[in-house]
TORRO-826389 format. One record per residue (C-alpha): x negated, y negated, z; residue in one letter. Coordinates in Angstrom, 2 decimals, decimal comma, m for minus. Example, Ala and Ser with C-alpha at 12.3 -4.5 7.8 and 13.67 -1.06 7.14 Angstrom:
BEGIN
<site><east>m12,30</east><north>4,50</north><up>7,80</up><type>A</type></site>
<site><east>m13,67</east><north>1,06</north><up>7,14</up><type>S</type></site>
***
This chain:
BEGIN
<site><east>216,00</east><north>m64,95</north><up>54,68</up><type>X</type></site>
<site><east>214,20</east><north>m62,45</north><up>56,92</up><type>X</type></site>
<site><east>210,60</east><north>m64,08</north><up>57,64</up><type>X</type></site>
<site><east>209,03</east><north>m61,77</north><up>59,55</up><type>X</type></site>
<site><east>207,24</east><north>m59,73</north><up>57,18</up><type>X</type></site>
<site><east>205,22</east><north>m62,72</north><up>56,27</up><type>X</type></site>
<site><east>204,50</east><north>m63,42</north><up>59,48</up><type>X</type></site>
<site><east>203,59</east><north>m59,91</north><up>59,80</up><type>X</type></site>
<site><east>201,19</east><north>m60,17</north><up>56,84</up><type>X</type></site>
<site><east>199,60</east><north>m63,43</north><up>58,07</up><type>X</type></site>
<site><east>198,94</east><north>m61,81</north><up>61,23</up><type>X</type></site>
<site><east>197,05</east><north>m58,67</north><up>59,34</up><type>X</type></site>
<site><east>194,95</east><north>m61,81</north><up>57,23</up><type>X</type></site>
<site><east>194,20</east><north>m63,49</north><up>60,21</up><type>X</type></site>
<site><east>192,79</east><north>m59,69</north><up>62,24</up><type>X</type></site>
<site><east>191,08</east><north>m58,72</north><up>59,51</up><type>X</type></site>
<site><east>189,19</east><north>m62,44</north><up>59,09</up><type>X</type></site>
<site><east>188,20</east><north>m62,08</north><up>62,54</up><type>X</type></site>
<site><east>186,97</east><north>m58,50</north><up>62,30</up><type>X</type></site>
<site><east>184,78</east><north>m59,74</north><up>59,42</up><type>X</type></site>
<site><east>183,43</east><north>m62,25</north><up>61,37</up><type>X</type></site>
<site><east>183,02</east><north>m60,47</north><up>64,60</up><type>X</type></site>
<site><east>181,27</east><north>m57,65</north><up>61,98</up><type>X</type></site>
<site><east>178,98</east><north>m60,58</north><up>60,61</up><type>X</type></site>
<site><east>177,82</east><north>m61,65</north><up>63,32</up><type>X</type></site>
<site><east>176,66</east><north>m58,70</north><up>65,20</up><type>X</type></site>
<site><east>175,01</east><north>m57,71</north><up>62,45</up><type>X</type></site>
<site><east>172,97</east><north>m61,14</north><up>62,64</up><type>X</type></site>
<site><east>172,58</east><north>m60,53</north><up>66,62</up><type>X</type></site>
<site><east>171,40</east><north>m56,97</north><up>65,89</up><type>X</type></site>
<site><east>168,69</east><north>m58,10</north><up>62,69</up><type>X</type></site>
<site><east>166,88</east><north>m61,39</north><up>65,27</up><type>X</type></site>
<site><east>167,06</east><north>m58,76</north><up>68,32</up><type>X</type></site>
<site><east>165,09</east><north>m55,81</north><up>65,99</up><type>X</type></site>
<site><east>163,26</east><north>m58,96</north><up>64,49</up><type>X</type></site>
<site><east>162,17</east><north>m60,08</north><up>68,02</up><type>X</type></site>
<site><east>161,06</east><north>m56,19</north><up>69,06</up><type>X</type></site>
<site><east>159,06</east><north>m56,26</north><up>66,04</up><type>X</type></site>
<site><east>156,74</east><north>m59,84</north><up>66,85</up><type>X</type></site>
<site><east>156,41</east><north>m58,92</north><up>70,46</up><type>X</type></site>
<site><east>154,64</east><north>m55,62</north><up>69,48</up><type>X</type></site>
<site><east>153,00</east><north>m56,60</north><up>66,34</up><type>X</type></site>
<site><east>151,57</east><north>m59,71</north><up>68,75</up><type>X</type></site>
<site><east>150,32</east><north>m57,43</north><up>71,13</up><type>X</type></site>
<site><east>148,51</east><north>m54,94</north><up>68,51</up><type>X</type></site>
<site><east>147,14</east><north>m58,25</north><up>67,50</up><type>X</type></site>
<site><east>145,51</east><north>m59,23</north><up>71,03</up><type>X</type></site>
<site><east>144,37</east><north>m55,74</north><up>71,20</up><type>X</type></site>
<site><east>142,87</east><north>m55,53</north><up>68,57</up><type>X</type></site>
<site><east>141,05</east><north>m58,77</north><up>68,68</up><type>X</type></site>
<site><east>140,16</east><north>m58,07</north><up>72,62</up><type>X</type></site>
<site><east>138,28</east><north>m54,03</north><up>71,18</up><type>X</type></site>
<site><east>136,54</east><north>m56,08</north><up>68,06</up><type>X</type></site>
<site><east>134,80</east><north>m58,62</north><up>70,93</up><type>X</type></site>
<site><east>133,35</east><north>m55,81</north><up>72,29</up><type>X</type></site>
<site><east>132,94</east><north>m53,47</north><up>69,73</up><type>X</type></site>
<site><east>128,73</east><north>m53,32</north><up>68,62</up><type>X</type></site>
<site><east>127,83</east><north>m55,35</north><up>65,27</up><type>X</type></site>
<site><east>127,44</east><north>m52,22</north><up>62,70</up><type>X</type></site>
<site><east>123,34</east><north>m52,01</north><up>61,75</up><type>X</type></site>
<site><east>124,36</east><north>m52,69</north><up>57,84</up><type>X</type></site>
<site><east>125,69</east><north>m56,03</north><up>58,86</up><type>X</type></site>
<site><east>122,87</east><north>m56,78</north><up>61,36</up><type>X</type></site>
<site><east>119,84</east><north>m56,09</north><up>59,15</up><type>X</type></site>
<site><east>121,27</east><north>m58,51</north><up>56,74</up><type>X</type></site>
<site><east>121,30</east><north>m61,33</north><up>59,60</up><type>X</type></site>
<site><east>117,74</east><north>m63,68</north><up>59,99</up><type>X</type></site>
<site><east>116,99</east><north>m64,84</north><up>63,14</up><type>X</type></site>
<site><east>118,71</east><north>m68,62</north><up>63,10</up><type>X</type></site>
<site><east>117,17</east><north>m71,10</north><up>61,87</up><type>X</type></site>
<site><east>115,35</east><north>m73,57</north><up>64,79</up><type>X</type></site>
<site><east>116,77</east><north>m77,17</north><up>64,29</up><type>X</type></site>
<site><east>114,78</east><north>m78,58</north><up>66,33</up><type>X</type></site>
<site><east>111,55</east><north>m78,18</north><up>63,19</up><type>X</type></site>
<site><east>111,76</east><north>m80,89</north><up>60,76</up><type>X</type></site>
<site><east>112,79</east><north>m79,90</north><up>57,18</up><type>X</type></site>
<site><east>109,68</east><north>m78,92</north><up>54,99</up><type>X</type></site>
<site><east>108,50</east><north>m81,34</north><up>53,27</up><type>X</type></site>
<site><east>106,08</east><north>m80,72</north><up>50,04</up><type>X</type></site>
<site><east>104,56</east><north>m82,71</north><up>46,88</up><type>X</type></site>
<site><east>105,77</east><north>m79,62</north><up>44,84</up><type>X</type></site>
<site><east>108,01</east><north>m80,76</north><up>41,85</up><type>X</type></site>
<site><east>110,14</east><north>m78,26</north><up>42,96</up><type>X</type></site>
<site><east>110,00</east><north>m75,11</north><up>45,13</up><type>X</type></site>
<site><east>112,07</east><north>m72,13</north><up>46,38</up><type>X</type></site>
<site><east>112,15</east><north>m69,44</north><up>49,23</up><type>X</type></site>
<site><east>114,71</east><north>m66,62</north><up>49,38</up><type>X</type></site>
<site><east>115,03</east><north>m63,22</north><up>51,38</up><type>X</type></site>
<site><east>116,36</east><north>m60,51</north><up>49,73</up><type>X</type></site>
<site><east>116,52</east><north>m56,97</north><up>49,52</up><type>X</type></site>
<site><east>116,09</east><north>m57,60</north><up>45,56</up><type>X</type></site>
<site><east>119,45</east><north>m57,05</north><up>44,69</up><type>X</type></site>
<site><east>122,02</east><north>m59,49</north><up>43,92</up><type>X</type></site>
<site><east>122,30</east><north>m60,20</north><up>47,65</up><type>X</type></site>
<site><east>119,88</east><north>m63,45</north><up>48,53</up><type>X</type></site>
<site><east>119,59</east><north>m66,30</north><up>51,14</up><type>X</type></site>
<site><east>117,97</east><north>m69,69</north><up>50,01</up><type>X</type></site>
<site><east>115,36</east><north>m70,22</north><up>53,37</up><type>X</type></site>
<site><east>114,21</east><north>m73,82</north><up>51,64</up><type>X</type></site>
<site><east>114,40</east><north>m75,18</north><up>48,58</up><type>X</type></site>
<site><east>113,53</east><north>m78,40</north><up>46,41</up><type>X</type></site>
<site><east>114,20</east><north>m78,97</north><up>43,14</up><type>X</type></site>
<site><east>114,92</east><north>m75,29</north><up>42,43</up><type>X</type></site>
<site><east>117,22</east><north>m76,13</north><up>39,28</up><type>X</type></site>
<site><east>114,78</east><north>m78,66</north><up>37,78</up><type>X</type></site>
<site><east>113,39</east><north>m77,27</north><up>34,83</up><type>X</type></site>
<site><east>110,00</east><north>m77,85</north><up>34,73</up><type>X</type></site>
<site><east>106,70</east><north>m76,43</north><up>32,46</up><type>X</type></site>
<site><east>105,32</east><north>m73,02</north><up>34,25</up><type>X</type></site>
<site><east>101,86</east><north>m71,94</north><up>32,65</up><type>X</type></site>
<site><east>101,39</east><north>m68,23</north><up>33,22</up><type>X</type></site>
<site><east>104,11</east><north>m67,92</north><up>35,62</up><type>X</type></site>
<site><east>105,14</east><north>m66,88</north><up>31,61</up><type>X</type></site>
<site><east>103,27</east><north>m64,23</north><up>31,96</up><type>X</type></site>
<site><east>105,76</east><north>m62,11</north><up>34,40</up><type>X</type></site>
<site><east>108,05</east><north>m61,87</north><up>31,32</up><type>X</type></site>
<site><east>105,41</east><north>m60,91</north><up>28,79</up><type>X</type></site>
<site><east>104,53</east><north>m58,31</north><up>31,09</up><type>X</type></site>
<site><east>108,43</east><north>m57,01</north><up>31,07</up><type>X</type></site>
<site><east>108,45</east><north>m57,38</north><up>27,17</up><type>X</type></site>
<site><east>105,25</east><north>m55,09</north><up>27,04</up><type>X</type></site>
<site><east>106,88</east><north>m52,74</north><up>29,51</up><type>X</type></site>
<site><east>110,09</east><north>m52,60</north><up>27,59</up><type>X</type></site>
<site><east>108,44</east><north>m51,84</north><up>24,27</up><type>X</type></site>
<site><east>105,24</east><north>m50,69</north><up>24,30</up><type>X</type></site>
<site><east>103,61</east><north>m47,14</north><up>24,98</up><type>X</type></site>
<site><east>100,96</east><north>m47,96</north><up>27,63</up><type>X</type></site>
<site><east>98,64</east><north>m45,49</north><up>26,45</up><type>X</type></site>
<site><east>98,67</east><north>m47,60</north><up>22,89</up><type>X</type></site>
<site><east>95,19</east><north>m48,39</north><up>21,88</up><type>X</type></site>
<site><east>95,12</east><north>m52,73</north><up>21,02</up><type>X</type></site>
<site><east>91,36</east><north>m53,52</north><up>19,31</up><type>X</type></site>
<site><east>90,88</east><north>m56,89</north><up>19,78</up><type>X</type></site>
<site><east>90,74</east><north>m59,59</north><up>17,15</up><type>X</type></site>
<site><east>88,64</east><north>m62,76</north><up>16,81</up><type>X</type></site>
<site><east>91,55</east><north>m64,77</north><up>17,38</up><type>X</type></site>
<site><east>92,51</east><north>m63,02</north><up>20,78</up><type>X</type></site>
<site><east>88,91</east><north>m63,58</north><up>22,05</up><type>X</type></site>
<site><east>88,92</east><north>m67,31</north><up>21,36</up><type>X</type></site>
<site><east>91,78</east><north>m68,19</north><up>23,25</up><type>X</type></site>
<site><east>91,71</east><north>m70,47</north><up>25,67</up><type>X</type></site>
<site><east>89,75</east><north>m69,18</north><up>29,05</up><type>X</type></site>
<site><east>87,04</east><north>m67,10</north><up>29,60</up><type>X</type></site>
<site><east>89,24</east><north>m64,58</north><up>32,10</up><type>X</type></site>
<site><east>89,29</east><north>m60,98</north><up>30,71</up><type>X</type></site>
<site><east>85,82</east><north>m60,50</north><up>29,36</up><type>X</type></site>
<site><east>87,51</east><north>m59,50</north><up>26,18</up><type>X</type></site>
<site><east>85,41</east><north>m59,63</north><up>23,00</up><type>X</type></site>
<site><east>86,30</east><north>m58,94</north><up>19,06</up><type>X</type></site>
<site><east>86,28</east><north>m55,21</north><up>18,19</up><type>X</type></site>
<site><east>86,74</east><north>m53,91</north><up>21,58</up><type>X</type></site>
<site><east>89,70</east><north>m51,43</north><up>22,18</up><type>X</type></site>
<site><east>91,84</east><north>m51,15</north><up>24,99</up><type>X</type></site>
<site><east>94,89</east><north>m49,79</north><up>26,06</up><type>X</type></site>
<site><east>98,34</east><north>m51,79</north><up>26,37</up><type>X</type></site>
<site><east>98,00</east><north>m50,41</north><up>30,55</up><type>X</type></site>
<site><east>94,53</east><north>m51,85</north><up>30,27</up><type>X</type></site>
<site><east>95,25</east><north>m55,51</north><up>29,18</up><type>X</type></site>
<site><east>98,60</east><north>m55,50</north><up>31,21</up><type>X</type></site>
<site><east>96,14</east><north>m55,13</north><up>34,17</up><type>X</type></site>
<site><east>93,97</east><north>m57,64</north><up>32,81</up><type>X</type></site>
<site><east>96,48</east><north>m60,50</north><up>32,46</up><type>X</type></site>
<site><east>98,46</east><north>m60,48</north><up>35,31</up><type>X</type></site>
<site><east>95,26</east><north>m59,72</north><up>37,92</up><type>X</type></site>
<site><east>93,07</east><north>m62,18</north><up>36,00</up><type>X</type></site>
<site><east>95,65</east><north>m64,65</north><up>34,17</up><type>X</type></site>
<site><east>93,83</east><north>m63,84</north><up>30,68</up><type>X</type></site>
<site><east>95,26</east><north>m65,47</north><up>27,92</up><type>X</type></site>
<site><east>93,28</east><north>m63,42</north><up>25,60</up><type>X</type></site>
<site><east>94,84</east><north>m60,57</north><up>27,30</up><type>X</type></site>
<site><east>98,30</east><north>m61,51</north><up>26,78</up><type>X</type></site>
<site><east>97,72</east><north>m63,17</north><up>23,00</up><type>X</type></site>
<site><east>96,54</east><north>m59,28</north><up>22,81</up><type>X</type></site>
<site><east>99,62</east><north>m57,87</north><up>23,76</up><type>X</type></site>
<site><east>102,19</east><north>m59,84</north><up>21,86</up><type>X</type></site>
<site><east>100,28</east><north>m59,58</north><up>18,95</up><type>X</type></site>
<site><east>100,95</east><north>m56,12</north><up>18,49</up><type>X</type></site>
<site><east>104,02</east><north>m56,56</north><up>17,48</up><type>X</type></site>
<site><east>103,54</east><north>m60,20</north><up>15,69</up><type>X</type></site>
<site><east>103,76</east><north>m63,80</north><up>17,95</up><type>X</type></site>
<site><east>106,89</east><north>m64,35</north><up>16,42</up><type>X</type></site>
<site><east>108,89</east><north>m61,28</north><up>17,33</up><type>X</type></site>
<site><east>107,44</east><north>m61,02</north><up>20,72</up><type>X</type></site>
<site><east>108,24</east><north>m64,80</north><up>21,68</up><type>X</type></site>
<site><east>111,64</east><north>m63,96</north><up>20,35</up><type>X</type></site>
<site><east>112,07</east><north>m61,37</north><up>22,41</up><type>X</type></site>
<site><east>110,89</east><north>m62,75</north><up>25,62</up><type>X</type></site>
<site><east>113,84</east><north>m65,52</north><up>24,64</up><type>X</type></site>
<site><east>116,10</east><north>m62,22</north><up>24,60</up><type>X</type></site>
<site><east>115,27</east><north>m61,00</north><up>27,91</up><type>X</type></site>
<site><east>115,63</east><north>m64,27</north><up>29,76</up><type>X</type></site>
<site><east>119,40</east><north>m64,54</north><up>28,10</up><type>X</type></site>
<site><east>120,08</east><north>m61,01</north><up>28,84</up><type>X</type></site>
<site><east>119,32</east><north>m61,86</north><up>32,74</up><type>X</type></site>
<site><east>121,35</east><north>m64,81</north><up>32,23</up><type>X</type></site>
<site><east>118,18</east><north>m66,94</north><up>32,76</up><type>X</type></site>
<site><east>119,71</east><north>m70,29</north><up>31,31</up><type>X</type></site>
<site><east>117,09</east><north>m72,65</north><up>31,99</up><type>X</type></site>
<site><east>114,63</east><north>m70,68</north><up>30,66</up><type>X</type></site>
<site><east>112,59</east><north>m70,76</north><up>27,37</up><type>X</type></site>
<site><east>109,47</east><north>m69,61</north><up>26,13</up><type>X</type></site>
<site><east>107,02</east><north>m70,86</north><up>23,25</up><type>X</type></site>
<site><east>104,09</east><north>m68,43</north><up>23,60</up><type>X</type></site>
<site><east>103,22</east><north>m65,35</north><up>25,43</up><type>X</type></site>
<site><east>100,80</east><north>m66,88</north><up>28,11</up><type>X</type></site>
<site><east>102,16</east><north>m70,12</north><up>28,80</up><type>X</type></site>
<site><east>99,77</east><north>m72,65</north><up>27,35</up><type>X</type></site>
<site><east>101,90</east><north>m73,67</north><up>25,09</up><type>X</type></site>
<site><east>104,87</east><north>m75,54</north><up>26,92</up><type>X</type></site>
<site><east>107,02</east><north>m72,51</north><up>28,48</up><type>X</type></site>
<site><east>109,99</east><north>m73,48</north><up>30,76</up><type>X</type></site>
<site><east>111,70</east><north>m72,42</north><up>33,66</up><type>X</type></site>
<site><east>113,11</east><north>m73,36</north><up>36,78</up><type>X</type></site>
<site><east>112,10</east><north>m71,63</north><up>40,57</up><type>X</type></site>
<site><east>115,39</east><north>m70,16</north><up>40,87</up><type>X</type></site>
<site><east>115,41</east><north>m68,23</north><up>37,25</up><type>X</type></site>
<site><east>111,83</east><north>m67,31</north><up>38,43</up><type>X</type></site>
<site><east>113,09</east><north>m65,71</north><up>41,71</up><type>X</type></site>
<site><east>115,50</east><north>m63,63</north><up>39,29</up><type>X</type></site>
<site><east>113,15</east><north>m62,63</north><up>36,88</up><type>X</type></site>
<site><east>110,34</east><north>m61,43</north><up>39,28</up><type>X</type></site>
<site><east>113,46</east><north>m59,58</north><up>41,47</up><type>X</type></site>
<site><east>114,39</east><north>m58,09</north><up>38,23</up><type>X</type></site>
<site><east>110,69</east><north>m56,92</north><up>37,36</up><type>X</type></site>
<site><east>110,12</east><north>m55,62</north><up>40,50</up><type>X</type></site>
<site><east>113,40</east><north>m53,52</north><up>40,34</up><type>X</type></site>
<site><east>113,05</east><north>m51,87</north><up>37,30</up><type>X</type></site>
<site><east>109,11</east><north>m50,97</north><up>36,94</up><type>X</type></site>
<site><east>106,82</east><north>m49,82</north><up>40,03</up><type>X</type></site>
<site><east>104,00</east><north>m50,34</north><up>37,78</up><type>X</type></site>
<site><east>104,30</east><north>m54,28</north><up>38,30</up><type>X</type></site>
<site><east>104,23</east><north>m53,42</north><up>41,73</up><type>X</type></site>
<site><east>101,11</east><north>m52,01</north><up>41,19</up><type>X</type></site>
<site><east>99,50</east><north>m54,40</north><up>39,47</up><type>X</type></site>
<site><east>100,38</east><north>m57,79</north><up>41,20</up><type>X</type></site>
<site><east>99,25</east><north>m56,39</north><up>44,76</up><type>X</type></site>
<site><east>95,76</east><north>m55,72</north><up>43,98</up><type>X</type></site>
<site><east>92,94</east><north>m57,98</north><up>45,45</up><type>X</type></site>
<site><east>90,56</east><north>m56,16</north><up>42,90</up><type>X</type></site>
<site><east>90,48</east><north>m53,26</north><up>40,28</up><type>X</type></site>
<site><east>87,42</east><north>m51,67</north><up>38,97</up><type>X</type></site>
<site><east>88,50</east><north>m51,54</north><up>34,70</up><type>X</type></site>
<site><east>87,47</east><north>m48,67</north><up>33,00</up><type>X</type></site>
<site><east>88,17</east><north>m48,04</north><up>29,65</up><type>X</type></site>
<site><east>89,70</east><north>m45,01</north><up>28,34</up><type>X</type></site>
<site><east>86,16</east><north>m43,45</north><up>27,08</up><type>X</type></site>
<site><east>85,18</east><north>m43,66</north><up>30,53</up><type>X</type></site>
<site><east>82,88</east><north>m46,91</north><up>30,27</up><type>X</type></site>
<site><east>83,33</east><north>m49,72</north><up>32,95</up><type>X</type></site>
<site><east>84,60</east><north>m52,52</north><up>31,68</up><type>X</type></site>
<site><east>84,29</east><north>m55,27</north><up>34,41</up><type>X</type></site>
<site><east>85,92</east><north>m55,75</north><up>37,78</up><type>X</type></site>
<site><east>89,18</east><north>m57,78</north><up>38,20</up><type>X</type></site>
<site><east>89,38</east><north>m60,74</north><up>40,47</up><type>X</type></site>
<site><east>93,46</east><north>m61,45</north><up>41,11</up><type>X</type></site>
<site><east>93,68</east><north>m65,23</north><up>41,01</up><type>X</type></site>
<site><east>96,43</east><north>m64,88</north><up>43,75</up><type>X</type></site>
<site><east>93,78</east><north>m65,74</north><up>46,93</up><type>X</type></site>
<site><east>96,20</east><north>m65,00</north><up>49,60</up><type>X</type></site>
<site><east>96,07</east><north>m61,88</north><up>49,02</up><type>X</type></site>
<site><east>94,32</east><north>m60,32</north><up>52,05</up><type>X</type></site>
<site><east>94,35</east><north>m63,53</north><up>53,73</up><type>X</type></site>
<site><east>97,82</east><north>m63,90</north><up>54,85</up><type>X</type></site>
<site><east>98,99</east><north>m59,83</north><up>55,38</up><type>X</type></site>
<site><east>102,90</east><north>m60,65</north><up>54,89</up><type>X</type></site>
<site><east>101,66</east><north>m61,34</north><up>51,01</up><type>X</type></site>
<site><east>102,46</east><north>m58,04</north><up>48,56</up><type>X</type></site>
<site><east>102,34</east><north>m59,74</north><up>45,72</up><type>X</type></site>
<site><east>102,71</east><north>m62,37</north><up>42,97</up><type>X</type></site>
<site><east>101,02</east><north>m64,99</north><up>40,16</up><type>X</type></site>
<site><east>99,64</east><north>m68,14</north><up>39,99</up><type>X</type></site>
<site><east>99,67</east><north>m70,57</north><up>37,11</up><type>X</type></site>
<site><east>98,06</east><north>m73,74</north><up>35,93</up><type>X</type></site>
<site><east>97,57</east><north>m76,43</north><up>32,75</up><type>X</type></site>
<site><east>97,02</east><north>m80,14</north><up>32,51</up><type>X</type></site>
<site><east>100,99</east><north>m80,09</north><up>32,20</up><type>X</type></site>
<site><east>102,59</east><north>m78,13</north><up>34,20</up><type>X</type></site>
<site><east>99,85</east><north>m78,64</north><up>36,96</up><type>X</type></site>
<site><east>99,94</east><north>m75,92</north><up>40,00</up><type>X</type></site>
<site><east>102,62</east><north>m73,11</north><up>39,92</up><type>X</type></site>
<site><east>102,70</east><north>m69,91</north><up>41,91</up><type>X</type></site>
<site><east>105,14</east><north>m67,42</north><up>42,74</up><type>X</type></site>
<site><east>104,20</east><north>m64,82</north><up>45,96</up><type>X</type></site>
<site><east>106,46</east><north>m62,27</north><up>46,84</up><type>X</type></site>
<site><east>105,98</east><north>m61,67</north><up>50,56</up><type>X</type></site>
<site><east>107,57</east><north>m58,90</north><up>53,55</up><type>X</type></site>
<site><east>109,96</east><north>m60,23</north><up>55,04</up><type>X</type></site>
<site><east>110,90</east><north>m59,73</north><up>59,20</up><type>X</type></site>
<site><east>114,35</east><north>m58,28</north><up>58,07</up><type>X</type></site>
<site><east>112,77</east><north>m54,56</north><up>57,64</up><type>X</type></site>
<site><east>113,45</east><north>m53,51</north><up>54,03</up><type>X</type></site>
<site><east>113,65</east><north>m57,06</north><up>52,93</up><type>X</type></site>
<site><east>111,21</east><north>m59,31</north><up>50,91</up><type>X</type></site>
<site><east>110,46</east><north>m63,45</north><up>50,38</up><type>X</type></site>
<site><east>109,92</east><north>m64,57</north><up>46,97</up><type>X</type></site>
<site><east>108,32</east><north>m67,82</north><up>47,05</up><type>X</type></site>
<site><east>107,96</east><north>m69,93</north><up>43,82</up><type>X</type></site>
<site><east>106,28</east><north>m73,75</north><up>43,69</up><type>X</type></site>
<site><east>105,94</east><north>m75,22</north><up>40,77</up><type>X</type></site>
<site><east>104,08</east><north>m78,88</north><up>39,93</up><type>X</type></site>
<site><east>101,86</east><north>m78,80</north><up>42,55</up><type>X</type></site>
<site><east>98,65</east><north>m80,46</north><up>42,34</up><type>X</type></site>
<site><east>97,30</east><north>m77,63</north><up>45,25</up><type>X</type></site>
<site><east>99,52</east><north>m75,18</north><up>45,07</up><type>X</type></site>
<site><east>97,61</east><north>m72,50</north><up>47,06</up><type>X</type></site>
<site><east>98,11</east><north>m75,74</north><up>49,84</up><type>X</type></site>
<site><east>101,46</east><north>m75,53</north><up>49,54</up><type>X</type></site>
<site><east>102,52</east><north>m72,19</north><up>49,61</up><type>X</type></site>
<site><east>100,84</east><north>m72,11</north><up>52,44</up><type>X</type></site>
<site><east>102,60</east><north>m74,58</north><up>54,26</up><type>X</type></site>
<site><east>105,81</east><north>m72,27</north><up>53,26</up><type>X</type></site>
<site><east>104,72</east><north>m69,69</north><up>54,89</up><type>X</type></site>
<site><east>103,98</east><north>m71,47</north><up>58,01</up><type>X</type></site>
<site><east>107,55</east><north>m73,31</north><up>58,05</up><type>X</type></site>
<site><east>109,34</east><north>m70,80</north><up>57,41</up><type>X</type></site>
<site><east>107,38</east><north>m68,49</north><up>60,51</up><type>X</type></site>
<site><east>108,01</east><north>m71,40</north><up>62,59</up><type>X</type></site>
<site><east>111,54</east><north>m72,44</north><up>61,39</up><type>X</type></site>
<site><east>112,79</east><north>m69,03</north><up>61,64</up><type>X</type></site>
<site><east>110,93</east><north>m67,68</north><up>64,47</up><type>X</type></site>
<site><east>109,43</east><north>m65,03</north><up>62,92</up><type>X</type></site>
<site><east>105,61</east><north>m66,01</north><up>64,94</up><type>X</type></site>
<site><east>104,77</east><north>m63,00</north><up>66,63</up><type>X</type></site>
***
C-alpha cells in the first residue's frame, strides 16, 4: 500500500494549522500595538487638555454665580426665630441657602398671607375696579387703612393699602369682591400650582390661622416678584401719599417694614404679627453678586425686626460682604 499520499495530506493539515495560527496571532499583535498607539495619544490629549483648562480664565456666567466663601472662622447664627431662611438668587429656579433654621417647619404666618392675596388680586382683578367698602370690611380687626363704610376705592388703591400698611380691612376688601369663599379657595390654588406643599390658607389676611413654611415663602415672594413689577412697586415704598381716584387725598401710608431706609441693601418685603404666630417678616434685600437678590424670611419671633437684623449682619460678616 502506497502511504505517501497521506503523508502528503497530513503535511498540507499540519501547514495550513500553522498558517492559521501564525495568521491569528499577528492579527492579535497588530489589534494591542494599534490599541497601545491609541492610549498613548488619547493620554496625552488628556494632560493637555487638563494642563489649557488650569489656565484657561473662569467664564463671567460661572463667576457671577460664585459668593465670596463663607468665613469659618464666624460662629453659626444663632436666633430665637422658630424658624428662619436666607437665600441668594437671581429669582429663578437657581438659589443658595446662606443660613437657615427650621425652614421646613410649618408654622402660623399672619400677613406674611397677604403676599398671596396680593397675587390672587393681581391674577383676577382689573385694578382700576371700583370696591365701596362695607361695614363688615371696616370692622375688621386693626385700625391700619383708614377705611370707613361707603367709601370707594380702587382694587390698585387697597392693594397699596394692605401690603404698605398690613390692613386687614384692606385685604377683607379685596377678597370680598369675589366672595371669602372663592378667594380663599383660590389662594389654596395658587400655592398648589407653585407646588407650595406646606402651605394653606384660611382667610385673606392671615388672622385667621394661615400656614406656611420660610422656604415656600422664599418661592412665593420669588414668584411674585417675577411675574408683576407692580409688587415691586408697592413693597419698596417707605411712604405713599393715597389719593383717590376723584382726586381727594386719602391719607398717607406708613410701610410697617422699618428697615426700609435704614439698612440701604433692603428693596423690599412684609412683616407680620398675631398672638399666634408671634413676629414674622420676609425682606428681600440686594445682594453683592450684581444682578442677584437675598430673600430673608423669620418667622416666630418675638422681635423680629431684632432678628432680621442680626441676619443681615451675619451674613455681611460671614460672607465678607463689609465694605
Amino acid at each position: 500500500m502506497d502511504i505517501r499520499p497521506i503523508i502528503k495530506n497530513v503535511l498540507l493539515f499540519v501547514a495550513f494549522v500553522f498558517s492559521v495560527a501564525m495568521i491569528l496571532w499577528g492579527l492579535q499583535w497588530f489589534s494591542n500595538s494599534l490599541y497601545g498607539f491609541f492610549e498613548k495619544k488619547t493620554a496625552q490629549k488628556q494632560q493637555s487638555f487638563l494642563a489649557s483648562a488650569k489656565d484657561a480664565p473662569i467664564s463671567q456666567n460661572v463667576s457671577q454665580n460664585l459668593l465670596p466663601p463663607r468665613n469659618w472662622q464666624i460662629e453659626d447664627l444663632k436666633i430665637d426665630a422658630e424658624a428662619a431662611i436666607s437665600v441668594e438668587t437671581d429669582l429663578s429656579a437657581q438659589e443658595k441657602i446662606l443660613f437657615k433654621k427650621n425652614e421646613t417647619k410649618i408654622l402660623p404666618i399672619a400677613s406674611l398671607s397677604k403676599l398671596m392675596t396680593a397675587l390672587v388680586v393681581l391674577e383676577n382683578y382689573n385694578l382700576q375696579h371700583q370696591v365701596t367698602i362695607t361695614k363688615t370690611d371696616a370692622l375688621q380687626e386693626g385700625e391700619q387703612g383708614e377705611l370707613k363704610e361707603g367709601q370707594s376705592l380702587s382694587v390698585e388703591n387697597l392693594l397699596y393699602i394692605m401690603l404698605i400698611e398690613s390692613s386687614n380691612d384692606a385685604a377683607y376688601s379685596l377678597s370680598g369682591i369675589m366672595g371669602q369663599d372663592k378667594f380663599i379657595a383660590l389662594m389654596n390654588v395658587e400655592a398648589k400650582i407653585l407646588e407650595l406643599s406646606n402651605t394653606y390658607f384660611t382667610d385673606s389676611s392671615g388672622l385667621d390661622g394661615s400656614y406656611s413654611t420660610a422656604s415656600d415663602l422664599v418661592a412665593l415672594i420669588k414668584h411674585l416678584l417675577n411675574k408683576y413689577p407692580l409688587a415691586w412697586e408697592i413693597i419698596g415704598l417707605r411712604e405713599y401719599d393715597l389719593y383717590l381716584d376723584n382726586g381727594q387725598f386719602h391719607h398717607k401710608l406708613i410701610n410697617t417694614n422699618n428697615l426700609l431706609g435704614e439698612i440701604p441693601e433692603v428693596l423690599g418685603g412684609k412683616t407680620g404679627w398675631t398672638k399666634v404666630a408671634k413676629g414674622t417678616f420676609l425682606i428681600v434685600e440686594k445682594s453683592p453678586q450684581k444682578g442677584n437678590y437675598l430673600i430673608n424670611v423669620v418667622l416666630g419671633s418675638n422681635d423680629r425686626l431684632e432678628e432680621m437684623k442680626k441676619i443681615i449682619n451675619w451674613l455681611n460678616v460671614a460672607y465678607n460682604w463689609l465694605p
